[in-house]
N, C-alpha and C positions, 0 to 999 in steps of 0.2 A: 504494500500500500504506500503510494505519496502521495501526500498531501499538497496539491497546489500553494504556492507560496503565498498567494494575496487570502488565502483561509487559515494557513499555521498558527496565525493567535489565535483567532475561534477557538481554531480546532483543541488549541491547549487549554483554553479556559475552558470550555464545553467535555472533555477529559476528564479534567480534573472536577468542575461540579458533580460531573454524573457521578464519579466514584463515589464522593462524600455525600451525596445524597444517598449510595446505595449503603454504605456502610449506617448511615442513618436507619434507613428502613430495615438494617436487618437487626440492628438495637431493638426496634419496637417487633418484627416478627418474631423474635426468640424473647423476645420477655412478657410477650402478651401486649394487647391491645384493644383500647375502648373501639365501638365502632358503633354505627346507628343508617336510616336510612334517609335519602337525600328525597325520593320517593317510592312506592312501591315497586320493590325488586331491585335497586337503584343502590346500592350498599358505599357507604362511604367509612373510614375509620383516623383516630387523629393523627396518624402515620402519614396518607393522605395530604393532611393538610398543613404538617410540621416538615415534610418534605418539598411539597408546594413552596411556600414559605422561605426555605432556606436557597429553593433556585432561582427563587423571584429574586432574594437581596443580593445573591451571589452575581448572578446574570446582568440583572437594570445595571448595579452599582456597575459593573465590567463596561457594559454597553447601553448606556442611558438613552442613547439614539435609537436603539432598536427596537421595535413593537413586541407585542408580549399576546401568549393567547395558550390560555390553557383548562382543564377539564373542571379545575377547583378553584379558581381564582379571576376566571374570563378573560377577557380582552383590555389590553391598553394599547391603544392605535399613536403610534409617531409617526412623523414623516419620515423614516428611512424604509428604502428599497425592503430590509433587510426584518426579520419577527423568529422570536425564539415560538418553539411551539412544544408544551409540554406536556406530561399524563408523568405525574409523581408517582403513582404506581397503575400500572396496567393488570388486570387479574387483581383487582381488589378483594373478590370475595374469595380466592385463591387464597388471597394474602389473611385472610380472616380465618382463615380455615385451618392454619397452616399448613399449606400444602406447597412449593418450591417451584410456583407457577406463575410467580408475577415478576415485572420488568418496571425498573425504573429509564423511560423513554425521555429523548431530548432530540428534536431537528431543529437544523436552523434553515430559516427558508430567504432565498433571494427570489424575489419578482413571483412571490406563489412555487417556486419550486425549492424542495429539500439539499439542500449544497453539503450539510453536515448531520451525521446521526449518530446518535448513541444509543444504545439499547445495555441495558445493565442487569442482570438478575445474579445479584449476589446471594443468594442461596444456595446458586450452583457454580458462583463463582466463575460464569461465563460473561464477557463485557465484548459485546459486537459494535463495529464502530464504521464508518465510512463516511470518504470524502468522495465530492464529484467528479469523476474523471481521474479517480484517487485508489480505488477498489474497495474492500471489503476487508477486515480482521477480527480473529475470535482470539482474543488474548495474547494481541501482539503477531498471530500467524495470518497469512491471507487464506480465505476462506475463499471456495466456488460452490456455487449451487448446481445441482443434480443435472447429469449429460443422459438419466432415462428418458424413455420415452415410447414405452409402451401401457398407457392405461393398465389394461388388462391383470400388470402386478408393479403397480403402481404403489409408494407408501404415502398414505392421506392423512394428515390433519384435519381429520373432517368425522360426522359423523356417520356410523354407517348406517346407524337407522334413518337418515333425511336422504343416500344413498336408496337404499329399500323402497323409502316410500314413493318415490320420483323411479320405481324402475330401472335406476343407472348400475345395480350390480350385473346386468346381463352381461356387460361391459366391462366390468372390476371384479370378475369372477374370483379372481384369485388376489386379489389388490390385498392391503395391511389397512387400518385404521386404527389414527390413540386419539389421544386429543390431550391440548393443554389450555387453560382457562385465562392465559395473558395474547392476543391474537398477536400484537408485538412480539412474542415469544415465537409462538408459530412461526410465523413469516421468518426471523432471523433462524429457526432450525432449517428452514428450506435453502435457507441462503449459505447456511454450511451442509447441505447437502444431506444432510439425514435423514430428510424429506422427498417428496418428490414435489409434491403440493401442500397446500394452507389454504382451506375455502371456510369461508364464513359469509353467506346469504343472508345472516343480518346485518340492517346499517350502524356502519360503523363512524366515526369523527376524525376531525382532521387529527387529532394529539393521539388516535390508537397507532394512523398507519404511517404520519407522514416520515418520523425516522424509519421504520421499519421499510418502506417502500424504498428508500437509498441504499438499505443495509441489502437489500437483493438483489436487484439492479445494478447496482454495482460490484455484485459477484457472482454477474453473468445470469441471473432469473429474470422472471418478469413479472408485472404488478398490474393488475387491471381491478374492473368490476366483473359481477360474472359474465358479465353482456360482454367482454370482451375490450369494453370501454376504459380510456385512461381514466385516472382520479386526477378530479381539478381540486386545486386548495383554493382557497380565497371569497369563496361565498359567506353570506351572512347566517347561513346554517350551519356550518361547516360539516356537512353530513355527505356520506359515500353508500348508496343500494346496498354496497356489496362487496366484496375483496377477495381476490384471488391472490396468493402469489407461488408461480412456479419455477423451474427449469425453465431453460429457455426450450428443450425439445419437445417436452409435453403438452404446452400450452395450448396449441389451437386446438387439439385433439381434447382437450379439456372446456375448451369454451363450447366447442361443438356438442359436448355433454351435457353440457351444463343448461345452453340452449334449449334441450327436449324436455321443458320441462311445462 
């Protein structure tokens, strides 16, 4: 991985936050934590928001010119090109559960697109990161995503019963499914290749995918909605149908799937 030179401060300051947030979050996953709901089904906990918190003063105080937009704390709009975009923990209810399935996520977006990504789940001690035109690394090594490409035994992040119901096992007869409950997560396994795919048919936000969306792409997968369509950032909902992310070989043969439905 290199980092374009006009990013190497980001990219150092956006490093080093993510860590200390994630060492943050794994203070409160290993000692317990209050938690409550934002709305129904909607789980929030103060890890959450004591995480939030700390990338908010980390970040602005860094970069005060830059816009700000995140899952627990919203939007601060500046005039620069340039917006951190956050989700303090991704698999919140994961993280409430104690289960080793949530991600502390950070992009940084120029002109609506992802230049810089962090993905962090220090529970496993795994810190995925990529620059634009930079590639892709899982702890320092460069990572590529999966060169299958045949459905049929495919490994899915997905489930297999919405599989089932949609008729798509005729197709995935012999295919693998797990599942992990941080979609950030997901997506950055596909992007170190352990996957094949990462499909989630609910709408997702801009702070679940838009690091994760660099962290694949730039190690050679691809990132869509199930339609096959890119993800735009920059709307006032920040909401995406959908998300895929694969290999680069599987992919149309997956949208083509995904399609019959």
């Amino acid at each position: 991985m290199s980092v374009p030179a006009a990013l190497r401060d980001d990219h150092e300051l956006l490093i080093g936050a993510v860590r200390d947030a994630g060492v943050m979050a794994l203070r409160f996953f290993q000692g317990g934590v209050k938690s409550w709901h934002k709305k129904p089904n909607d789980p929030v906990s103060e890890a959450d928001i004591a995480v939030d918190q700390m990338l908010h003063d980390r970040l602005t105080a860094a970069r005060p010119d830059y816009s700000w937009l995140s899952e627990e704390s919203g939007k601060e709009q500046r005039s620069s090109r340039h917006r951190w975009i956050i989700d303090p923990i991704d698999g919140t209810r994961a993280f409430i559960e104690g289960k080793p399935e949530f991600t502390v996520c950070v992009a940084l977006m120029e002109d609506d697109r992802p230049v810089l990504g962090a993905i962090f789940n220090p529970a496993t001690n795994e810190f995925f990161e990529a620059a634009a035109a930079g590639g892709t690394r899982l702890n320092g090594k460069t990572i590529h995503a999966s060169g299958h490409a045949d459905l049929n035994e495919a490994r899915f992040l997905a489930s297999r019963r919405t599989f089932e119901r949609h008729g798509w096992l005729a197709r995935t007869a012999k295919a693998d499914f797990a599942y992990r409950n941080s979609i950030a997560y997901r997506m950055a396994l596909v992007a170190n290749g352990k996957f094949d795919a990462a499909i989630s048919l609910s709408e997702k936000s801009d702070w679940d995918v838009a690091a994760a969306e660099l962290v694949v792409t730039e190690a050679g997968g691809r990132v869509s909605t199930a339609a096959g369509r890119p993800l735009s950032y920059g709307s006032e909902n920040y909401r995406h149908p959908s998300v895929i992310a694969t290999g680069a070989y599987i992919f149309d043969d997956l949208v083509g799937l995904l399609k019959d439905r």
